[in-house]
N, C-alpha and C positions, 0 to 999 in steps of 0.2 A: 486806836487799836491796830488798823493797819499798818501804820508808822510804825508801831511799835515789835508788827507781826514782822516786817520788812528789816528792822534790826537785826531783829536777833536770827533770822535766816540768812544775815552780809555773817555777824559772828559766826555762826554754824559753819560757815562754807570758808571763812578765816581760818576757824581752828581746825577743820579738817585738810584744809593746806597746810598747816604747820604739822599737822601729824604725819602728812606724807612725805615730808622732805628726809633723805638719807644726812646723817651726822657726817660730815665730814672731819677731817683733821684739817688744822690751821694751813698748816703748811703742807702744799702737795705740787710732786714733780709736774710736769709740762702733760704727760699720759694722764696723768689723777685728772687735771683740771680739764684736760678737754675729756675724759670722763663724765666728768660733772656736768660740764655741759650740754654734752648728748643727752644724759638721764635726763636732764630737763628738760630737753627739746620732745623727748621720747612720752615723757609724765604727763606734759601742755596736749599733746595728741590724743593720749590713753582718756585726759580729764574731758576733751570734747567725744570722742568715741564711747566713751562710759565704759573703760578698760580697766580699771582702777588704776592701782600706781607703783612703779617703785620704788620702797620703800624702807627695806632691809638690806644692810651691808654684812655680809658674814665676813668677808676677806678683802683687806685689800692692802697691795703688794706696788712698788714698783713696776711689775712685770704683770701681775693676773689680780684682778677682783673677781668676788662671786656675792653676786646679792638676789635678791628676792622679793617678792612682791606682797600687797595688803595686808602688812603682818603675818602671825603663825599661824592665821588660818589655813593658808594653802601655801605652806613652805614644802611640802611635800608630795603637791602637784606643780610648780613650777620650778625651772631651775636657769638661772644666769649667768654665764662663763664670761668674761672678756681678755683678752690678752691685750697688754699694754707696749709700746714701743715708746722707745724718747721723747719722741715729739707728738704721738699720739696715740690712738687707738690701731689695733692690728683686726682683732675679729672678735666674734661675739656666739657664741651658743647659748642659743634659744632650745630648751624642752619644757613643754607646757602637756597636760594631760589631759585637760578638756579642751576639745576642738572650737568652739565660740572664743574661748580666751584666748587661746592659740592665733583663730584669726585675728583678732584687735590686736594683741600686744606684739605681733609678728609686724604686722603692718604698719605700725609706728615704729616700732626700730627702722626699717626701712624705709619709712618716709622721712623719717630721721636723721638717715645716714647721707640725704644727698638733696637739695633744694628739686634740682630736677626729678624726681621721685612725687609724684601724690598721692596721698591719703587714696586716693580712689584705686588707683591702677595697683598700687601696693598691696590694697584690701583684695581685689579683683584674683590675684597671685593666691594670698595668702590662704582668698577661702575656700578655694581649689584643693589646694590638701588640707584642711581644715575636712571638706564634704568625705574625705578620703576614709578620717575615725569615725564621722555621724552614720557613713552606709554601714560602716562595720558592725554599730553603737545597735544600730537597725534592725541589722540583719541577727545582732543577740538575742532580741527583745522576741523577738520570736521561733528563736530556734537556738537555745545557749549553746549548743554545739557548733556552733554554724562557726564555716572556714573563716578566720582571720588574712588579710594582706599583709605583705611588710613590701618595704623597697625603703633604697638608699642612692643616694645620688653622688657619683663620686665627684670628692671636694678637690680644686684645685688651693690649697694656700699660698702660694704667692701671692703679692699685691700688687696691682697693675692703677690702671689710671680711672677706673671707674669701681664702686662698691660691688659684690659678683655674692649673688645667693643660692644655697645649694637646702634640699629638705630632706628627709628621714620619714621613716615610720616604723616603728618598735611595738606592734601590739605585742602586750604582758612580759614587756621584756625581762622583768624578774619573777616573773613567777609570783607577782602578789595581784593578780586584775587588772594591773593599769596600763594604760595603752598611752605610750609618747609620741607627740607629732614634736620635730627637731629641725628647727633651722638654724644653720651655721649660715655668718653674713662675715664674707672679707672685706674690712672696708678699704675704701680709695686710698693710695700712699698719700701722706700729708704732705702739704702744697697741689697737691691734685684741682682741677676746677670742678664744679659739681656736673657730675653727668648721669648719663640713668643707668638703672638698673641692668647688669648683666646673668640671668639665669642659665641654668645648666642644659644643653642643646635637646636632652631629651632624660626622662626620668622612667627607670627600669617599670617593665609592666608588672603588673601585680599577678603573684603565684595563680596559676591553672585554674581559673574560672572563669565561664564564658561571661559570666554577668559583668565580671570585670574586667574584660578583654579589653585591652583600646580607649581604658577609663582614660588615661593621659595622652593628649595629644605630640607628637612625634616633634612638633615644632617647641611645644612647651609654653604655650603662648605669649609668640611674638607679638603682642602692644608691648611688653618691653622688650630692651634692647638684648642681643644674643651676642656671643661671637662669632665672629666668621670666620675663625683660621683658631686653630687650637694653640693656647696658653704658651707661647717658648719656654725653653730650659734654660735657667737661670745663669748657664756656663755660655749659652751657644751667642753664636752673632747676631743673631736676629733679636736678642735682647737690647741690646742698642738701641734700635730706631721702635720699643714699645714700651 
């Protein structure tokens, strides 16, 4: 009976791999396949974290796919953006609306996008703004009125020599209850070596409450890597030697 209980739990755990895999087309540009590959790097992490998977391809283009996660259960709490370049990936928008799933599935993208990146330090980031909707989630549950936060971090797109993440916060941004945590991740230019993560040097404080005064730290926590001279413009000379 064990043997046989031990079976069919390899099956179980076969076919629910097979159900998580996105369908591709046979044939795909250089952007499609190292697409494909990140997803699986990103899915192998989500499967040890118990993040579930992604699994849904709504779009996919040359230039931009959009896919989605654990089927249509929650296609309309997560959302997938990626922009595609020739030889690779450009960036990625992450919106997820419940903050647990926000942190795992943020933090595999990210641990994803660069060897030097870990699961821990990645998590460590992500659950930071993750805690950002739970006070808010909090502070509903006892008082439905109670003041919402938002901030946004402003995104540099260009891509430079290391992955660079930037986060959002959109409570009820439409007008239907649901509150978006949002991370845009620029990944490294291709051919780039793997390097660590570069976050945004400091993330707007949250609207006029004392309780959330000073919630984010001004350094933005440096264990991962910062910049220390702001981003060049893509015309100027200092583009050369970065």
């Amino acid at each position: 009976m064990k043997k046989l209980a031990a079976l069919l739990l390899c099956l179980m755990m076969l076919l629910s791999s097979a159900l998580a895999e996105i369908e591709w087309p046979t044939t795909l540009t250089t952007g499609q396949a190292r697409l494909r590959n990140y997803v699986d790097m990103v899915n192998l992490t989500l499967s040890q974290l118990g993040g579930g998977a992604i699994d849904m391809k709504y779009e996919l283009y040359t230039t931009f796919a959009s896919l989605g996660m654990d089927g249509a259960d929650v296609a309309e709490t997560v959302e997938i953006y990626i922009l595609l370049g020739e030889d690779g990936l450009y960036s990625l928008t992450l919106r997820i609306c419940d903050p647990d799933k926000f942190e795992l599935v943020a933090a595999a993208c990210l641990a994803s996008s660069s060897s030097a990146i870990s699961v821990d330090s990645a998590r460590q980031l992500t659950g930071k703004y993750a805690d950002v909707l739970r006070k808010d989630q909090a502070a509903r549950q006892s008082d439905p009125d109670a003041m919402t936060h938002s901030f946004e971090e402003d995104v540099v797109d260009l891509q430079g020599s290391q992955p660079r993440a930037y986060f959002a916060y959109y409570p009820n941004q439409y007008g239907d209850g649901k509150d978006w945590l949002q991370m845009t991740l620029i990944f490294a230019r291709p051919g780039s070596a793997d390097a660590a993560l570069a976050v945004a040097e400091s993330t707007p404080a949250p609207d006029s409450d004392e309780e959330y005064e000073g919630y984010f730290s001004q350094d933005n926590y440096t264990h991962l890597e910062t910049f220390a001279t702001p981003t060049p413009e893509p015309d100027s000379a200092a583009m050369e030697d970065w």
